[in-house]
LUMMI-901222 format. One record per residue (C-alpha): x, y, z. Coordinates in steps of 0.25 Angstrom, whole numbers, plus 5000, padded with zeros to 4 digits. Layout:
N
XYZ;...
This chain:
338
485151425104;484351345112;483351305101;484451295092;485151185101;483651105104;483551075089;484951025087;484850945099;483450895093;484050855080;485150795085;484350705095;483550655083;484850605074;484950445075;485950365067;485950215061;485550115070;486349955069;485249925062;485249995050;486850005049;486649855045;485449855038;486349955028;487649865028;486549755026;485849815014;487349885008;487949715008;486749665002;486949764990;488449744989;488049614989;487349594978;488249704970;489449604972;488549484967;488049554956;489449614952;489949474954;489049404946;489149524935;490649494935;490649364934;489749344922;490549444915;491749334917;490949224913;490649294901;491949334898;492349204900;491349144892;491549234881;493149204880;492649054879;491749084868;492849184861;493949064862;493148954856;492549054844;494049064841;494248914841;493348884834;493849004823;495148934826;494548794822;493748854808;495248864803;495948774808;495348644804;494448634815;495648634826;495948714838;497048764840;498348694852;498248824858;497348924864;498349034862;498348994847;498649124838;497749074828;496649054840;496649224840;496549224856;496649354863;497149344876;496349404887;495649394902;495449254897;496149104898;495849014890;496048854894;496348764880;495948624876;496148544862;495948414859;497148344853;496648354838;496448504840;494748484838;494248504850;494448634861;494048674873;494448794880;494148864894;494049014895;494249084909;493749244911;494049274926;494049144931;492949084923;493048994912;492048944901;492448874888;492248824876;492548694867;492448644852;491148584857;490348684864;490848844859;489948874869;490748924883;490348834893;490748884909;491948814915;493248764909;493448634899;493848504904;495348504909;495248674910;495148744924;493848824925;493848964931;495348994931;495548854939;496648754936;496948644928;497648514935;498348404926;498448264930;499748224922;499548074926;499148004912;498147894916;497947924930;496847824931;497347734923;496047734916;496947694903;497547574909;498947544915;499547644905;500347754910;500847694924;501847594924;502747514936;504047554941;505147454938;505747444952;504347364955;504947254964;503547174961;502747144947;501347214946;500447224936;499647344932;498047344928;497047454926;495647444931;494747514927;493847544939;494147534954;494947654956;494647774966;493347824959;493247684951;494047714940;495247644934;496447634941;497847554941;498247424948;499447364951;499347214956;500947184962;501047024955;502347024966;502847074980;503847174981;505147114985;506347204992;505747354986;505647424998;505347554992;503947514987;503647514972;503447614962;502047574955;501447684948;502047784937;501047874929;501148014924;502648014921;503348014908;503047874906;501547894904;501548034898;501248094910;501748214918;503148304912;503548394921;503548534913;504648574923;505248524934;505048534948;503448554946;502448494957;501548384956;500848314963;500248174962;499048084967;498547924965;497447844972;498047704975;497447574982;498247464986;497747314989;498447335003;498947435013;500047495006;500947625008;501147714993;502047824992;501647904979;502647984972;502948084959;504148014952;504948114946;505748094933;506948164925;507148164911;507648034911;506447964917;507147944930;506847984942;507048124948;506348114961;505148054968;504148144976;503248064987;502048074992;501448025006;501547895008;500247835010;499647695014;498647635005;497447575011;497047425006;496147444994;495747594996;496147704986;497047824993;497447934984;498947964985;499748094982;501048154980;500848304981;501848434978;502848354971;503948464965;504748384954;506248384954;507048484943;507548354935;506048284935;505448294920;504248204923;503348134935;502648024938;501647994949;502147854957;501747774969;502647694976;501947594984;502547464994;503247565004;503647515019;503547355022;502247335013;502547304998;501747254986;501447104986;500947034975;499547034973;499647184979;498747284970;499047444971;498047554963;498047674959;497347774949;496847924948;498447984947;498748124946;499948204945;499648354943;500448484945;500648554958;500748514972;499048494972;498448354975;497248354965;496148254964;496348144954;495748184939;495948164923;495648194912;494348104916;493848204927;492848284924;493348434920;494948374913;495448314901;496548224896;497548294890;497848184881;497348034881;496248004888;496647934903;498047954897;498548084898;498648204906;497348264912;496948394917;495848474923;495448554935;495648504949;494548404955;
């Protein structure tokens, strides 16, 4: 009994556990594993989404180009064209045409990434086509028509309550990032319009611009402006009914212009009113004491009206990534944020 009792004691004495030390040395070599199991699994999974999304860009533009061979060498008005033979499955599909149905582009997106394919190239390209969002992103609209007024005067027009004359020119450098911009030189002072004066119009029914596809939507607007003096601006949406009258006004902040200096002003989150059918992005200018005096010059360029209560950064269908949706600097635009 006394042997028996030595020996266990003797055994037990010489039993020792992990030390600090090699515990970490374990987790260590167990993350490092992990690791590179996640990055492998992770860069496994995401080549089978590219191919997937690659290969429904290839499969789409095969079937245009199927489409084409019978059909005059046309594309069709819609991707969800019976004829096109589409099935509908994991993927979306983005659609462009030009107007004389000749030319396509479309953007296919597998789990949030997108390749795709024109008329030009069959070959899928990673990324989206101009005026598409890329990797389930989203598509902005800019519904002012000539927001730089790259294509003249056109599209912006003076209020009638002017209490002075102007006239309207359209250079075509000098603006914000030296582009073309709009200028109205007052030929007279005001006389007795204490509310200012309304001196900018664009995007609404006038100008084929923005119809509101239901009511009671939100917009917002922005404009870079310079004045020949210190002057205080208040920008606004205009809201019209059916009748082209007005249905309401929603301000912005009023802010003062500095002399001769670009500010961007905004009007943001702007609900329109149930009877308002269309918009129009103005600025009323002259508030408080200081009015227009003849020989007075006001700017302004790089418009935007878009959808929502978000204040985007100026683009158009000439920033890189969008497209006109119609006449070149004349028209609707649209494209991914900037």
């Amino acid at each position: 009994m006394w042997v028996y009792s030595r020996r266990h004691q003797s055994l037990t004495s010489n039993q020792r556990g992990f030390t600090i030390v090699e515990l970490l040395i374990v987790v260590v070599v167990i993350a490092i594993l992990a690791a590179i199991t996640i990055v492998s699994y992770n860069g496994i999974s995401n080549r089978a989404k590219q191919s997937a999304a690659q290969s429904a860009a290839e499969q789409v533009g095969k079937k245009l180009a199927t489409y084409a061979a019978v059909k005059s060498d046309s594309f069709p008005d819609e991707i969800t064209d019976p004829e096109l033979g589409l099935a509908s499955g994991s993927s979306t599909y983005q659609y462009w045409h030009s107007t004389d149905m000749k030319s396509y582009c479309v953007t296919a997106t597998t789990s949030g990434i997108s390749y795709y394919v024109s008329n030009i190239s069959g070959t899928p390209v990673s990324g989206a086509c101009n005026g598409h969002a890329a990797d389930d992103g989203v598509v902005i609209t800019n519904y002012v028509p000539n927001p730089t007024f790259a294509s003249g005067t056109g599209g912006a027009f003076a209020s009638t309550s002017l209490s002075q004359t102007s006239t309207n020119t359209a250079p075509t450098t000098g603006g914000p990032t030296n582009g073309p911009f709009m200028r109205r030189a007052y030929n007279s002072a005001s006389s007795g319009f204490a509310g200012g004066a309304d001196i900018i119009s664009v995007g609404g029914p006038y100008s084929g611009g923005l119809v509101l596809a239901n009511p009671t939507q939100v917009f917002s607007a922005s404009a870079w402006v310079r004045s020949s003096k210190i002057q205080a601006v208040r920008p606004q949406i205009q809201w019209l009914n059916a009748s082209s009258a007005s249905a309401g006004v929603t301000n912005g902040a009023d802010i003062t212009l500095v002399a001769n200096t670009w500010t961007r002003v905004t009007v943001t989150a702007a609900a329109a009113p149930a009877t308002a059918v269309s918009a129009r992005l103005d600025l009323d200018a002259g508030l408080g004491a200081v009015q227009w005096a003849s020989g007075d010059t006001l700017d302004y360029t790089m418009l935007m009206l878009t959808d929502g209560s978000t204040s985007y950064s100026f683009a158009d269908g000439n920033t890189a990534k969008w497209i006109w949706q119609g006449t070149v600097n004349n028209s609707r635009s649209n494209g991914p944020p900037v």
